[in-house]
C-alpha positions in Angstrom: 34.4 64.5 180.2 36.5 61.4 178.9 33.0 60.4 177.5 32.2 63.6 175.4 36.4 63.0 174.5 35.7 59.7 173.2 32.6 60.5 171.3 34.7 63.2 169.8 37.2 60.9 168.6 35.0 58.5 167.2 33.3 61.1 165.0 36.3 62.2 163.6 38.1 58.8 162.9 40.0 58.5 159.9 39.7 62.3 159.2 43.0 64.0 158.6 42.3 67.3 157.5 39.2 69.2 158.4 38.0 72.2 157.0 35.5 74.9 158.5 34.5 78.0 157.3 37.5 78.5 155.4 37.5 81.9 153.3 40.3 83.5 151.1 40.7 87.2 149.4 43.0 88.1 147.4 43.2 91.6 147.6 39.2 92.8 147.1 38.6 89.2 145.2 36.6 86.5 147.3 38.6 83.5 145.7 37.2 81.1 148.6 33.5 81.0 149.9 33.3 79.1 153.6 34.2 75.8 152.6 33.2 72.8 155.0 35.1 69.6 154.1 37.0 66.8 156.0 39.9 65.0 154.2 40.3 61.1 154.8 43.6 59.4 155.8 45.1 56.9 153.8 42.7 58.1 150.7 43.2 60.1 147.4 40.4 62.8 147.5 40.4 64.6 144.0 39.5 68.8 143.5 38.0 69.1 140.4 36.0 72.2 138.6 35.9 74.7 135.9 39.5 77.5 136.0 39.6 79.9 138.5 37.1 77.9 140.5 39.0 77.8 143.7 40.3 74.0 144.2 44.1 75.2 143.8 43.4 77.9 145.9 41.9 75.4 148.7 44.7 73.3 148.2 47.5 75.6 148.8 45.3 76.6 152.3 46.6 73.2 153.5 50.2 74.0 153.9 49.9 77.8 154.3 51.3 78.6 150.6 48.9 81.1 150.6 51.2 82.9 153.6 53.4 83.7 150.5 51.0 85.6 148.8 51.0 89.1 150.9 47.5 89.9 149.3 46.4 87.1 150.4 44.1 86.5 153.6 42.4 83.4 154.7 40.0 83.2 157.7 37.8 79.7 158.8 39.7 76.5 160.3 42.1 74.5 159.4 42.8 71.4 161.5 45.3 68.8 160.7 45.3 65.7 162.7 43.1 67.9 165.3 45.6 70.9 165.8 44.8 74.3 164.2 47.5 75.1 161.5 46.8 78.5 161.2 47.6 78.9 165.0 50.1 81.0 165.5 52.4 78.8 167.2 52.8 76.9 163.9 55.6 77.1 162.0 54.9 76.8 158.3 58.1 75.5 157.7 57.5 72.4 160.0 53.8 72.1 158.6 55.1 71.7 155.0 57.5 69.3 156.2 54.7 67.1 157.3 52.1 68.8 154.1 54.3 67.9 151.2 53.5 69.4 148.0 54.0 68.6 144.2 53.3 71.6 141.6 52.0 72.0 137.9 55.4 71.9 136.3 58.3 69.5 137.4 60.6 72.1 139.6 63.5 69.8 140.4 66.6 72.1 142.1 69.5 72.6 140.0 71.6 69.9 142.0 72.1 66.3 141.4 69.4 63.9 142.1 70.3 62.7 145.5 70.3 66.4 146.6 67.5 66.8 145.2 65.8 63.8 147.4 68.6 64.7 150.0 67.4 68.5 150.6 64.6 68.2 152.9 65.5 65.9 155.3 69.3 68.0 155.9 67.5 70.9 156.8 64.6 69.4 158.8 67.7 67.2 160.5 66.1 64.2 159.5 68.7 61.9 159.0 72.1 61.7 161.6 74.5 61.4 159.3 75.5 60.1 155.7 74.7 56.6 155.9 71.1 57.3 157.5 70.9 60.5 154.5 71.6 57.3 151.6 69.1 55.2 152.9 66.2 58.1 153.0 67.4 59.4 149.7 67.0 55.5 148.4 63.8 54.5 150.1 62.1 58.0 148.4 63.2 57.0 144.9 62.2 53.7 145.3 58.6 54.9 146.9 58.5 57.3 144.1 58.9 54.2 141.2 62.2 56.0 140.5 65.0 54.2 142.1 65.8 51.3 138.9 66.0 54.3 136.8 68.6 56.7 139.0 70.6 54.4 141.1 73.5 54.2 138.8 73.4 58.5 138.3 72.6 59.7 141.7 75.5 62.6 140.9 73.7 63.8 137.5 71.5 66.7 137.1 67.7 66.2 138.7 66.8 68.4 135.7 68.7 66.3 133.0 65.8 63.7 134.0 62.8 63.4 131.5 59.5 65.3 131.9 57.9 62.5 133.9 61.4 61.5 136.1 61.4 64.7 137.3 58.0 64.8 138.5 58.8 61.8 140.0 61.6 63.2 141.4 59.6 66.0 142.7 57.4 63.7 144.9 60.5 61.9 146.1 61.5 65.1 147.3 58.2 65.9 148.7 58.3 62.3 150.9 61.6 62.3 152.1 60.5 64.2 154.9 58.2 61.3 156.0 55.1 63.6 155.5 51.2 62.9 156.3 49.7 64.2 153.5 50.7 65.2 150.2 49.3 68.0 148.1 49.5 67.6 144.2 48.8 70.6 142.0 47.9 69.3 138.8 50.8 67.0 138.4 50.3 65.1 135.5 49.3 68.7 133.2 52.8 68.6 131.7 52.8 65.3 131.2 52.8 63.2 128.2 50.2 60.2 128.2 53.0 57.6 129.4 54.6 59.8 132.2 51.2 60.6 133.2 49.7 56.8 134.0 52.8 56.1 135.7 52.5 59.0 138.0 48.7 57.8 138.3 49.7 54.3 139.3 52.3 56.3 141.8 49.4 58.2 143.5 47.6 54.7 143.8 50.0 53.4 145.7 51.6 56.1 147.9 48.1 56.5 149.5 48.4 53.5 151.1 50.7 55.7 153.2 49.6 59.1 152.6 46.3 60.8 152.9 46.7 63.0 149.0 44.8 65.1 147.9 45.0 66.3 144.1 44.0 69.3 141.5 43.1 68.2 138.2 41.4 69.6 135.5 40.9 66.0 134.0 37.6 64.2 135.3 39.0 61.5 133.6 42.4 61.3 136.0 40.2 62.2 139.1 37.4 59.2 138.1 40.8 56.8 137.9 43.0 57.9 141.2 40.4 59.1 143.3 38.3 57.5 146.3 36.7 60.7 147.2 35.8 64.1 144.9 34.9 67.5 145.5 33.4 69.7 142.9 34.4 73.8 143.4 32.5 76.3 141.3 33.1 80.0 141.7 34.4 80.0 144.8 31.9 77.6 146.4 32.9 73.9 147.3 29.4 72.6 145.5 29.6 68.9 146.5 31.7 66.8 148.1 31.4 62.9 148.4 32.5 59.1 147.4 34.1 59.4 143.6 31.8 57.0 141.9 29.1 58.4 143.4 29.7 62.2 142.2 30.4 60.8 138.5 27.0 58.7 138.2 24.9 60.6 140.8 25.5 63.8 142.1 23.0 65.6 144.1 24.0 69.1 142.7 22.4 70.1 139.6 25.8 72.1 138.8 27.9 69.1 139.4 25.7 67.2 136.9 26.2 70.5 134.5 29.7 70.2 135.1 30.8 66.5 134.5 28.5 66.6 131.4 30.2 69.0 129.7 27.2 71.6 130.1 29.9 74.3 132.1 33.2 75.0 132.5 
């Protein structure tokens, strides 16, 4: 028994998210087609593909957003670190504690921008008082390349921040909970071309810490942050495999269609 456990293990080193059979409707649409795929630690993984393909749709599988949506219903496996997250003993609150997520459009709270930072970790009682509260709200901003520019305004506005400080605000909030993974939606789309490569460079090095896994409708941006890519076309996850790879030679003729410009 210890031996099959071991065997086990081994296969599914370094994995952090696995994916089986996963399915979503919305309503009478079949948004999602049983999608196999396992997610690496420590690694950026990039969904790319053609509009209403189905990546963002996978992505918000991975911290139950999709639970908001009440036509919504998803079927398959979802494991995270081994443990089912669609099990009913899950709390989606707690999973997106430790499934951070970053959207389209900077969302900062109307508070300041230590409450901002500050939020998750009161309610998820992560930090025992003030002092222990400043020093997560610090080591965020600074993890999110934000600190130099905030430290002196902590009390301002979050959305008194440019376009790009506020989505670098965003992912500040989204790792002051200390999560595994974080989910980015297209975070760069609002972006001008400066805000957007430092957010790039961000991604680069928070997975050094994070397993993230990011939306984008640029092959360009998934070609420059990504390790690993997985191509979604009408519902169907099409290919999945090592970034360069995919770009130079992917086994799928739709893939090739795709990052040629021939679709989408």
């Amino acid at each position: 028994m210890n031996d099959m456990r071991l065997t086990e293990r081994t296969v599914t080193e370094g994995v952090k998210i696995s994916a089986q059979g996963v399915q979503v409707h919305y309503g009478t649409n079949h948004a999602l087609k049983d999608v196999d795929v396992a997610i690496l630690d420590k690694t950026v993984t990039a969904f790319i593909g053609p509009s209403g393909c189905g990546k963002s749709t996978f992505l918000r599988c991975l911290n139950r957003m999709n639970d908001t949506v009440a036509s919504a219903k998803v079927t398959g496996m979802i494991m995270l670190d081994g443990q089912d997250i669609y099990d009913a003993r899950v709390d989606p609150v707690q999973l997106r504690a430790k499934v951070g997520m970053v959207f389209q459009k900077p969302n900062p709270f109307p508070k300041s921008i230590y409450d901002n930072v500050a939020y998750g970790p009161k309610i998820h009682g992560l930090a025992s008082g003030k002092a222990e509260l400043d020093q997560v709200v610090e080591t965020s901003l600074k993890k999110a390349a934000l600190w130099n520019e905030v430290k002196d305004r902590l009390d301002a506005p979050g959305t008194g921040l440019s376009g790009g400080q506020q989505q670098r605000l965003c992912i500040a909030r989204a790792i002051a909970t200390s999560p595994e993974v974080l989910l980015m939606d297209e975070p760069c789309s609002a972006l001008d071309p400066i805000a957007t490569a430092q957010v790039e460079e961000l991604i680069d090095e928070l997975r050094s810490q994070f397993s993230v896994v990011i939306v984008t409708h640029s092959m360009q941006q998934a070609a420059r942050v990504s390790q690993r890519t997985a191509f979604f076309h009408l519902g169907h996850l099409v290919e999945y495999g090592e970034t360069g790879t995919i770009f130079t030679n992917p086994k799928d003729p739709r893939t090739e269609s795709y990052i040629t410009g021939r679709i989408g």
